[in-house]
C-alpha positions as CSV (number, residue, x, y, z in Angstrom):
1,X,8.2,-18.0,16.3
2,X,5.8,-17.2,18.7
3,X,1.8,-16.7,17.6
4,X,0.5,-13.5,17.3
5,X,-3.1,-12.5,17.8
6,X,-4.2,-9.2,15.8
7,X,-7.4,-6.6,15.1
8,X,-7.1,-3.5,17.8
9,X,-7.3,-3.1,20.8
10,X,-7.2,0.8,20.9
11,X,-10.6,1.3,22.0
12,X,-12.6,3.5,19.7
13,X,-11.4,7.3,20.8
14,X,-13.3,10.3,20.6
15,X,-13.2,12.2,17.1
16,X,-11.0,14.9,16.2
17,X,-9.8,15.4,12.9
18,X,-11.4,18.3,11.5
19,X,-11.0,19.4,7.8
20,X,-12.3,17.4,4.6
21,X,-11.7,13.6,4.8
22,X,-13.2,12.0,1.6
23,X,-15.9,14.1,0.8
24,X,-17.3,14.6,4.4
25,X,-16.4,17.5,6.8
26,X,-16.5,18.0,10.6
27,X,-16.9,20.9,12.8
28,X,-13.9,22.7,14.2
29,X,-13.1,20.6,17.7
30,X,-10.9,21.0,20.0
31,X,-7.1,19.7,19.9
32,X,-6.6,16.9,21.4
33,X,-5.8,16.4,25.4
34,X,-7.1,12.7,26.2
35,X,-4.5,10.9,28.5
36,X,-4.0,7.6,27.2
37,X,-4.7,4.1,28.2
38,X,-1.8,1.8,28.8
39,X,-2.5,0.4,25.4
40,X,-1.5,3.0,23.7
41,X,1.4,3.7,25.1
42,X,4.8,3.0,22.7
43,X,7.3,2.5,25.1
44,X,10.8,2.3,23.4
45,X,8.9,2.7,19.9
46,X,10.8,0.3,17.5
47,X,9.8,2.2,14.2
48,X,9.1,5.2,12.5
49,X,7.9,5.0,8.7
50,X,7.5,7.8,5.8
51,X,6.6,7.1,2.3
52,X,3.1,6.0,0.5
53,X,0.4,3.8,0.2
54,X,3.2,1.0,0.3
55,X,4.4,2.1,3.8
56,X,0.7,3.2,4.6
57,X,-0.3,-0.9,3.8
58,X,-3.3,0.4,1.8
59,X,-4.4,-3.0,0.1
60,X,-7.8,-3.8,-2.2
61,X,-7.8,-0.3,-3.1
62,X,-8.4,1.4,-0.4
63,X,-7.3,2.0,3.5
64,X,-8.2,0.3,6.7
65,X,-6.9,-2.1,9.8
66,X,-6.1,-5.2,8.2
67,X,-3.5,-3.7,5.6
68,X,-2.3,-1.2,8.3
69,X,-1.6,-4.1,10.8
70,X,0.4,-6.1,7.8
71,X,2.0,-3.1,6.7
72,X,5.7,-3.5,6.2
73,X,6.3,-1.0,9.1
74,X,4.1,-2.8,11.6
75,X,5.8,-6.4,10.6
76,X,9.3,-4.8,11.2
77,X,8.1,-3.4,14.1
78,X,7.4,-6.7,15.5
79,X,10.8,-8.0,14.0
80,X,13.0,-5.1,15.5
81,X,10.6,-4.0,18.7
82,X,12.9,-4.8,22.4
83,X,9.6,-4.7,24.0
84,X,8.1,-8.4,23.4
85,X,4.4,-8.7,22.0
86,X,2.5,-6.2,20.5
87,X,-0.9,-4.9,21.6
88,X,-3.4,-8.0,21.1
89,X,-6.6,-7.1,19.3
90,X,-8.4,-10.1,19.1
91,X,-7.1,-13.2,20.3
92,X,-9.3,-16.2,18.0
93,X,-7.4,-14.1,15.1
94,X,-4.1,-15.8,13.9
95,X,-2.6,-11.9,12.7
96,X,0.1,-9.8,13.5
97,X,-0.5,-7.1,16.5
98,X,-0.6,-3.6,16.7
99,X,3.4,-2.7,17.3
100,X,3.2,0.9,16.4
101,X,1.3,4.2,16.4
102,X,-1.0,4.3,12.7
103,X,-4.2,6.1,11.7
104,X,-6.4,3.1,12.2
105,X,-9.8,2.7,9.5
106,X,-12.3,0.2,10.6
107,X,-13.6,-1.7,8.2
108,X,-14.8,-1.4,5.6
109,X,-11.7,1.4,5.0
110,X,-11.6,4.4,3.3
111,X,-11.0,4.0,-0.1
112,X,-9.8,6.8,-2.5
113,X,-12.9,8.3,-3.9
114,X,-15.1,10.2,-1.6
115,X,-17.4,7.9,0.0
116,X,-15.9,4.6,-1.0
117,X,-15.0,1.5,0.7
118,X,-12.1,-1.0,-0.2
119,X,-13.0,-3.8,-2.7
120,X,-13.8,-7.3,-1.6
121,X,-15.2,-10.1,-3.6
122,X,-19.1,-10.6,-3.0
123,X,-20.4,-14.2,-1.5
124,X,-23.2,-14.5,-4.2
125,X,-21.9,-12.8,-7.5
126,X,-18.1,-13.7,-6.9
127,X,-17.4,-10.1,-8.4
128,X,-14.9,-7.8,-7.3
129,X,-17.0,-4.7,-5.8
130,X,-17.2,-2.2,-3.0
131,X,-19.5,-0.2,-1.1
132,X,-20.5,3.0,0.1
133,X,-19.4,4.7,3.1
134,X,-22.2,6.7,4.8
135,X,-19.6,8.6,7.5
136,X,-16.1,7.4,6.7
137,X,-15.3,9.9,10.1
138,X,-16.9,7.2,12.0
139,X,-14.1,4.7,11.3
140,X,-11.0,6.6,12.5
141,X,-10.3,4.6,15.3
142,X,-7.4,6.6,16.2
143,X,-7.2,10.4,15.4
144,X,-7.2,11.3,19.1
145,X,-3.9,10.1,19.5
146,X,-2.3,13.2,21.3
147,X,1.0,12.8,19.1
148,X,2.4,12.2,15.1
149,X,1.6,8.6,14.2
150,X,4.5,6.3,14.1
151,X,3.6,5.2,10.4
152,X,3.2,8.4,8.3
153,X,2.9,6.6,4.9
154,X,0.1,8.5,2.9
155,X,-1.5,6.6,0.1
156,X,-1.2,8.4,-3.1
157,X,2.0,11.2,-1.6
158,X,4.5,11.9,-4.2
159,X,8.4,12.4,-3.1
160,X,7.8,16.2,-3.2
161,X,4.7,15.3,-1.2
162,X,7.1,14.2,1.8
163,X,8.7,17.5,2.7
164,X,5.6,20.3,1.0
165,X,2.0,18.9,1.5
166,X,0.8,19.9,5.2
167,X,-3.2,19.2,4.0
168,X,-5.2,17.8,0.8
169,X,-4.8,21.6,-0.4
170,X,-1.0,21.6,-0.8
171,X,-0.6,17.9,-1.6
172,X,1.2,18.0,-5.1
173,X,-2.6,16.9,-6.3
174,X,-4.3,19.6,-4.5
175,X,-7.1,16.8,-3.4
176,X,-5.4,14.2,-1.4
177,X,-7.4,13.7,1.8
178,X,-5.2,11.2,3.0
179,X,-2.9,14.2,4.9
180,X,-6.0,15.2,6.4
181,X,-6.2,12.0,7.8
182,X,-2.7,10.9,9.1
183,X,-0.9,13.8,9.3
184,X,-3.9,16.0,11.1
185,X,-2.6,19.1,11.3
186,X,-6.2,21.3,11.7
187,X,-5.5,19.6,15.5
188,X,-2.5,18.7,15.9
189,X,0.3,21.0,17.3
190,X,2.1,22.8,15.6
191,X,-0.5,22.8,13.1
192,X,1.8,23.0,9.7
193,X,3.7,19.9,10.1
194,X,4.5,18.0,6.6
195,X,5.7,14.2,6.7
196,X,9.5,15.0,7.5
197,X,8.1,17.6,10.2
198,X,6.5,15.1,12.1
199,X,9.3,12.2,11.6
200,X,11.6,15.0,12.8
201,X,9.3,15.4,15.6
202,X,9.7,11.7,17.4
203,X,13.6,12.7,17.7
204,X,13.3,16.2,19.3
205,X,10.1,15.6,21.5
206,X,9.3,14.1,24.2
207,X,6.5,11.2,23.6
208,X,4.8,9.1,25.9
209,X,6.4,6.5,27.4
210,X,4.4,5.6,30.0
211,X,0.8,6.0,32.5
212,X,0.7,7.1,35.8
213,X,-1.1,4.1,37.7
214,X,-2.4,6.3,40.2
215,X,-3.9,9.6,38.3
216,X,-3.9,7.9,34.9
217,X,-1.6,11.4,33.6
218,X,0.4,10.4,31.0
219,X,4.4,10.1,31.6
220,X,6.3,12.2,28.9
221,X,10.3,11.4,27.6
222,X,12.7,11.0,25.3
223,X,12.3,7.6,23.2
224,X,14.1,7.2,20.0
225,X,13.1,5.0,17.5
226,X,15.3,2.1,16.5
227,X,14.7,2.2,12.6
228,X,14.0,4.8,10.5
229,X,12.2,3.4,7.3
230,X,12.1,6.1,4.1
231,X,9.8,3.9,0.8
232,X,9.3,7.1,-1.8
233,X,9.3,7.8,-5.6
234,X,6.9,5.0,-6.2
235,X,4.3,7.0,-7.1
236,X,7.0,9.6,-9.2
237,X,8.1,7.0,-11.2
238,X,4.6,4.5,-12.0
239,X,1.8,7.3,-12.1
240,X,2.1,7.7,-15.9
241,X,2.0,3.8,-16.6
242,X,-1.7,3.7,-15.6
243,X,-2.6,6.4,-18.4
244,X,-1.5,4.1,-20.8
245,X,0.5,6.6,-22.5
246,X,3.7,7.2,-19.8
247,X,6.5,10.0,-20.9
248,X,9.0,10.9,-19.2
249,X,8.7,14.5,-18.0
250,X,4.9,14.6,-18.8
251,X,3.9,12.2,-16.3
252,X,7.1,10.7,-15.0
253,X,9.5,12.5,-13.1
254,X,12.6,12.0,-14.8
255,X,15.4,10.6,-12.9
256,X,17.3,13.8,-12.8
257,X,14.7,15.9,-11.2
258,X,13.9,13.2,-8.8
259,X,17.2,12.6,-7.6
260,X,17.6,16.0,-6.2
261,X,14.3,15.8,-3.9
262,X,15.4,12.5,-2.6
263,X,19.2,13.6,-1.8
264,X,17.9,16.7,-0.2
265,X,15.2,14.1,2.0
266,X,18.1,12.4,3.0
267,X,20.5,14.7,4.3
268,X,17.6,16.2,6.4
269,X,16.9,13.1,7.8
270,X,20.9,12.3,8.6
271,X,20.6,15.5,10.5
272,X,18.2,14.2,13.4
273,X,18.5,10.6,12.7
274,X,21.4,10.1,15.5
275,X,22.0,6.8,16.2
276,X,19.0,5.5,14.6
277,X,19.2,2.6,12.0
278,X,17.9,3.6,8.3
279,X,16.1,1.7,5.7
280,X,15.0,2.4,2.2
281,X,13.3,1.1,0.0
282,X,13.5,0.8,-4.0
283,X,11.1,1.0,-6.5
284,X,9.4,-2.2,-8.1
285,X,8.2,-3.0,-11.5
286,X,5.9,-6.0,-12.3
287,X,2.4,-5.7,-11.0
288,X,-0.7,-7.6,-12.0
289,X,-2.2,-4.4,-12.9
290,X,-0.2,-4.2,-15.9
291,X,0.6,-8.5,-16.2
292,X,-2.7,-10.1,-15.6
293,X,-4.4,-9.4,-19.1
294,X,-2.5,-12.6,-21.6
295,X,-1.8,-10.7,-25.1
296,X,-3.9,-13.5,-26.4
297,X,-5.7,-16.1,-26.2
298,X,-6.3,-19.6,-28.0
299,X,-8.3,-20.4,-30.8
300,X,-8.6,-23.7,-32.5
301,X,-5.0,-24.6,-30.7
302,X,-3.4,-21.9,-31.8
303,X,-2.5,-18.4,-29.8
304,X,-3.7,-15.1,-31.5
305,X,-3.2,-11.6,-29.9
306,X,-6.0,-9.5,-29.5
307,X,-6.5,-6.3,-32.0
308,X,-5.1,-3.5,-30.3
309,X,-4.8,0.5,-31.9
310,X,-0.9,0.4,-31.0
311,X,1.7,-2.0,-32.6
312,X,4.3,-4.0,-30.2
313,X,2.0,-4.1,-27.0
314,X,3.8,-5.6,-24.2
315,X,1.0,-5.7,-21.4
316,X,-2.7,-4.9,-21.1
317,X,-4.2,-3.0,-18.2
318,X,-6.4,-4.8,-16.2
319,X,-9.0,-2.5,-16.2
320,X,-9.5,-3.1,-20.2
321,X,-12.0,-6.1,-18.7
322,X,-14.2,-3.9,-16.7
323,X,-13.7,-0.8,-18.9
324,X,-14.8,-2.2,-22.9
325,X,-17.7,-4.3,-23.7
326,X,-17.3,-7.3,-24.8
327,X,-13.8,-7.9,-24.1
328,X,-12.2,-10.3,-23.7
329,X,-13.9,-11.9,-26.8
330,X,-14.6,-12.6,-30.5
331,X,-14.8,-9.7,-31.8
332,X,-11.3,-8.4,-30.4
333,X,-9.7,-11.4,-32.5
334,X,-8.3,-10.9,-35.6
335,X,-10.9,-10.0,-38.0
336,X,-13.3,-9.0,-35.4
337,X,-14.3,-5.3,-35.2
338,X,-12.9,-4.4,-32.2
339,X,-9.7,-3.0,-31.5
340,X,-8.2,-2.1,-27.7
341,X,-7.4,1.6,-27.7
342,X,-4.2,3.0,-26.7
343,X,-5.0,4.1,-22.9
344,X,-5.2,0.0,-22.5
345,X,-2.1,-0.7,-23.5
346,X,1.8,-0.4,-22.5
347,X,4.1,-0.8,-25.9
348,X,7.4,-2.5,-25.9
349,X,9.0,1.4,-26.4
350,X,6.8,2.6,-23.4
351,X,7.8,-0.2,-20.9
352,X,11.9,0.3,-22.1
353,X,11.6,3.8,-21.2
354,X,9.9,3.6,-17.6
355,X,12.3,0.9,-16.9
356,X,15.5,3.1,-17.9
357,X,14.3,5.4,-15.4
358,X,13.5,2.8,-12.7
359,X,16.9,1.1,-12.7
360,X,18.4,4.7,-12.6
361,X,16.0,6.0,-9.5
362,X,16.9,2.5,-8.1
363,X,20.9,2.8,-8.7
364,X,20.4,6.6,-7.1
365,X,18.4,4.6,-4.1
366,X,21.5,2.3,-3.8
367,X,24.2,4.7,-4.5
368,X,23.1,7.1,-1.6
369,X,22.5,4.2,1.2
370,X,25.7,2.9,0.7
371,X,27.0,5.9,0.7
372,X,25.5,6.9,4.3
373,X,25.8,3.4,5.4
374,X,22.6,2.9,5.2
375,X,20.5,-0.4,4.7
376,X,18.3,-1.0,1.2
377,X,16.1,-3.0,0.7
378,X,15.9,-4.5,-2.3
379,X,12.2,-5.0,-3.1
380,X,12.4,-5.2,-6.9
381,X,14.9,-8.2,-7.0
382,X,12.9,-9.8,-4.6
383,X,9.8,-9.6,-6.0
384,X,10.8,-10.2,-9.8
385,X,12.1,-13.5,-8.1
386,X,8.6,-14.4,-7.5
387,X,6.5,-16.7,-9.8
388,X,4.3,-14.8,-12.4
389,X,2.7,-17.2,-15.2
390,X,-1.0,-17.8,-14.4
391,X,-1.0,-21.0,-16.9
392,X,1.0,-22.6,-14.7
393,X,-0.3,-24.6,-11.6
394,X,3.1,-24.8,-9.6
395,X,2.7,-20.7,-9.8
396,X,-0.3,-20.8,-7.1
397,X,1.7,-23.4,-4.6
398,X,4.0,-20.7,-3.2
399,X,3.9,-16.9,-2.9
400,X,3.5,-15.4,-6.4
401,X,2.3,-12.1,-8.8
402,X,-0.2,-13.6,-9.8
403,X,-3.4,-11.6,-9.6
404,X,-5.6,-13.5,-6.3
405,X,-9.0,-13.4,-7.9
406,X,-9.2,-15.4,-11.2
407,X,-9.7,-18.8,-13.0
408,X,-7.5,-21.1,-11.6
409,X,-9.0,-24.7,-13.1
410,X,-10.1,-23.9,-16.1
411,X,-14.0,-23.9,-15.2
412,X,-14.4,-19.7,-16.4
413,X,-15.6,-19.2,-12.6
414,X,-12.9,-17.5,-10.1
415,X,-11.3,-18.3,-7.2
416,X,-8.7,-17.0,-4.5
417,X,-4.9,-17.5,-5.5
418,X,-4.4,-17.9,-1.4
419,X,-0.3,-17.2,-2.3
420,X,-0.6,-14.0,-4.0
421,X,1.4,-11.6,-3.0
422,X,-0.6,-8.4,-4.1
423,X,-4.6,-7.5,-3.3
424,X,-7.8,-7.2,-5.0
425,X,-6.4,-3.9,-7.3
426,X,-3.6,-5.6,-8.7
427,X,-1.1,-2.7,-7.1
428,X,-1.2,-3.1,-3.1
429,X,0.8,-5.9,-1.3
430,X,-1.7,-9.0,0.1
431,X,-0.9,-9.7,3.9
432,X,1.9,-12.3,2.4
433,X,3.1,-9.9,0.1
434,X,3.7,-7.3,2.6
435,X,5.5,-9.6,5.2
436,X,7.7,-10.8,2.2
437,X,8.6,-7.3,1.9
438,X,8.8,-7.0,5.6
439,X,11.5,-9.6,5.8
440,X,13.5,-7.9,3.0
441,X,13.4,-4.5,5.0
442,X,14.8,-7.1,8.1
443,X,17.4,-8.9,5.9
444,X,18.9,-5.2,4.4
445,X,19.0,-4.2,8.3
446,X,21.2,-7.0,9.3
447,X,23.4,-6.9,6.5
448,X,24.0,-3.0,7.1
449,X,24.5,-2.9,10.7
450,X,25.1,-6.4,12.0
451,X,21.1,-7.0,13.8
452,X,19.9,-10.5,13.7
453,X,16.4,-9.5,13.2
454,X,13.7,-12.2,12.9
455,X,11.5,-13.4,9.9
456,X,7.5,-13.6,9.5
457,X,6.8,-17.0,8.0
458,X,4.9,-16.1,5.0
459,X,3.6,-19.4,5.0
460,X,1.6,-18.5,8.5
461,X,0.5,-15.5,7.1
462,X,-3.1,-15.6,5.8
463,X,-4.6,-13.5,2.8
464,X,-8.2,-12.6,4.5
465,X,-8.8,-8.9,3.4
466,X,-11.2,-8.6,0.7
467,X,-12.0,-12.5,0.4
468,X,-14.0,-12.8,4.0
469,X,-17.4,-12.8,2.8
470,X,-16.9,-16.1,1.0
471,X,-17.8,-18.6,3.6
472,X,-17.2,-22.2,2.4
473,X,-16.0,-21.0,-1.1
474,X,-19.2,-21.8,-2.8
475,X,-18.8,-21.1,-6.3
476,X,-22.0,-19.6,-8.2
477,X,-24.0,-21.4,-10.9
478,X,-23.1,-19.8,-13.9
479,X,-19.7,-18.7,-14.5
480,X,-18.8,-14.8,-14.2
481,X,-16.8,-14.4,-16.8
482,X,-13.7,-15.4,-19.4
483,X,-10.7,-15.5,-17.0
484,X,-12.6,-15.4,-13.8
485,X,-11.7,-11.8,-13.2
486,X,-15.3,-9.6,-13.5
487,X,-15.4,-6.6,-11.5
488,X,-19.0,-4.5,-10.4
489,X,-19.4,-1.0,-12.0
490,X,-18.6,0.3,-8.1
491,X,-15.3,-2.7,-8.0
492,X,-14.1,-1.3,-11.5
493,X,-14.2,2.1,-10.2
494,X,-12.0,0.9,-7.4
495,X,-9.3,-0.1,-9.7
496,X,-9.1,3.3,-11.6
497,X,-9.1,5.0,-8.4
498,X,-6.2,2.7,-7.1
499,X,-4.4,3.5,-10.2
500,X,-5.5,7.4,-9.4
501,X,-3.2,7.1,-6.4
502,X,0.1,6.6,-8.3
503,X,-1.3,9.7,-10.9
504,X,-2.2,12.2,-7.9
505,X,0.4,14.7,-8.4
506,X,0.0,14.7,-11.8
């Protein structure tokens, strides 16, 4: 496989989103009428994505370019696209290109909460932390493209989400800026376009498909995608898990009710899909978030579990380490006066349940692309086939779901696991993670319809977002703390919020 240079080349275009983006607000502009450049032109686009901040490639809680360029629709675009190469962004970088259409965020992103960058681990303190983002406005590289983005994924958008929310105001959380953002429809003709709207829209308009040399006019047709790629109910189905308390029908759609949003997505989508290929995308389970706290530790050679309110705890959540003071430590061990509340902890009974309803959303997710002839991918298998014991050292030699910032050697001070597949919040896909997933979109596609579609080498693939400040790796001179995993009050924050995404319509 060829080398692929990445970070964009879509010059910085002229602001025009109007209406609230993460706290900050812009006069009402004009809509947009800037003829393009020939480097953003799609010709014979090879993908068109809806779903979440899985689709979106938020990673390290929060949005910007080098999640979106590793998102799993970007990746497949380069894996399906007829049109060789991508756009090049910087050639001395060993990335993937931009291959379609996305709402790119400069660094440092766009996190969730108002203001907020995405987390990265600082060079000097070797916490997990993030920053403040004077104008987050000035970092849309890309809201004057004159059509819907090819990649419509909004972090945090629920299945209802997909076919109701035009704006943050009806999003199923009433607060979710991230529609604001990508699907821009205070601008963007015809101004109350929801997710499927503007899928819909790349089959019965014409985009652009080319530049007049001479004027510089853009040239308008018809150009259907290739691949249709649908990734929803994540959020649906996980959003209760990070309350510590999930139930079904409180905060977890049950399967039932779910199942009739997603048929009725479907069938809309078989009505304009044509010859289009399809591709979903099921629901996965095991996340550091919930696996990266042990239920333990050793004392004197023997294991003891930690206190904890509830009986039968299966996981902890990660953000029990930034949240309570003085854990992990003494005084949670038994005898100590500490005890870890129940908002920090997922019971045996809690996890069965949530799964239950998993494997039934996932058997619906099989059930109706079969049925259509349709491809699935099958992310969960694929990713419970990882490695996921941190005690271990052949975990770290391949990819893994093993959270990337923590004690590796034993010393109490962290460093990168360079094969995880998941980001600094313990939720989002790392660069590897999301070509892994990219190559099981790719594999389902050629097993439904007979493609030969490539495969990224994960191996190539670097993990660089959130770990670029480190320089030569220089550890600090005092350890951080137990585990290697210690988090700023602004990093910790970061993690809730990431959470906050899979809880927004609740």
């Amino acid at each position: 496989m060829r080398k692929h240079s990445i970070l964009p080349a879509l010059g910085l275009l002229g602001l025009v989103l109007t209406a609230s983006l993460n706290g900050c607000s812009v006069d009402q502009p004009a809509a947009p009428v800037i003829p393009p450049t020939g480097d953003m032109v799609r010709v014979a686009r090879p993908v068109v994505a809806v779903g979440n901040s899985l689709t979106s490639g938020y990673q390290n809680g929060g949005l910007s370019i080098p999640g979106q360029l590793a998102s799993v629709p970007n990746v497949l675009s380069m894996l399906t696209s007829p049109v060789p190469g991508g756009i090049p962004i910087d050639p001395t970088q060993p990335d993937l290109p931009l291959y379609m259409q996305m709402p790119l965020v400069a660094s440092p992103g766009i996190g969730y909460e108002p203001g907020k960058s995405s987390m990265y681990v600082d060079p000097v303190t070797y916490q997990i932390t993030r920053d403040d983002v004077a104008d987050p406005m000035a970092l849309l590289l890309n809201a004057s493209y004159p059509l819907a983005y090819d990649n419509l994924g909004v972090p945090g958008a629920t299945t209802q989400d997909a076919y109701a929310a035009i704006d943050a105001g009806t999003s199923q959380s009433g607060q979710n800026s991230y529609f604001d953002l990508i699907l821009r429809n205070s601008v963007l003709p015809p101004f109350n376009a929801t997710q499927l709207d503007q899928l819909e829209s790349h089959f019965t308009r014409e985009t652009i498909v080319g530049v007049d040399t001479t004027t510089g006019a853009p040239i308008y047709g018809i150009s259907l995608p290739r691949v249709i790629l649908l990734w929803i109910g994540n959020n649906d189905l996980l959003g209760g898990m990070f309350t510590g308390n999930p139930i079904v029908g409180v905060n977890i759609t049950p399967a039932s009710v779910w199942e009739g949003m997603f048929v009725s997505i479907l069938d809309r989508v078989a009505g304009f899909a044509g010859e289009s290929q399809v591709v979903l995308g099921n629901i996965q389970s095991s996340l550091p978030y919930f696996t990266a706290v042990p239920l333990g530790t050793m004392d004197e050679g023997n294991f003891v579990p930690w206190n904890t309110d509830e009986e039968d705890v299966r996981y902890i959540l990660i953000t029990a380490l930034s949240d309570l003071d003085g854990f992990p430590g003494d005084d949670y061990k038994p005898g100590g006066g500490s005890s870890l509340p129940g908002q920090y902890t997922i019971t045996q009974s809690e996890w069965d349940a949530v799964i239950t309803e998993l494997d039934q959303y996932n058997a619906i997710i099989a059930r109706e692309g079969q049925a259509r002839g349709w491809a699935v991918a099958d992310i969960e298998a694929m990713m419970l086939a990882l490695p996921d014991d941190p005690y271990d050292p052949a975990t770290y030699g391949e990819l893994n779901r093993v959270m990337p910032w923590l004690d590796m050697i034993g010393d109490e001070v962290p460093e990168q696991n360079v094969n995880s597949a998941f980001s600094l919040d313990g939720l989002h896909p790392s660069e590897k993670g999301y070509a892994a997933m990219a190559n099981c979109f790719a594999e389902a596609l050629n097993t439904a319809y007979g493609t030969s579609y490539g495969q990224v080498n994960v191996d190539d693939v670097v993990n660089r977002a959130g770990f670029e400040h480190l320089g030569d790796g220089a550890k600090p001179a005092t350890p951080v703390g137990t585990w290697g995993i210690s988090f700023t009050r602004s990093g910790a924050e970061g993690l809730a919020e990431a959470a906050r995404l899979f809880m927004s319509g609740r």
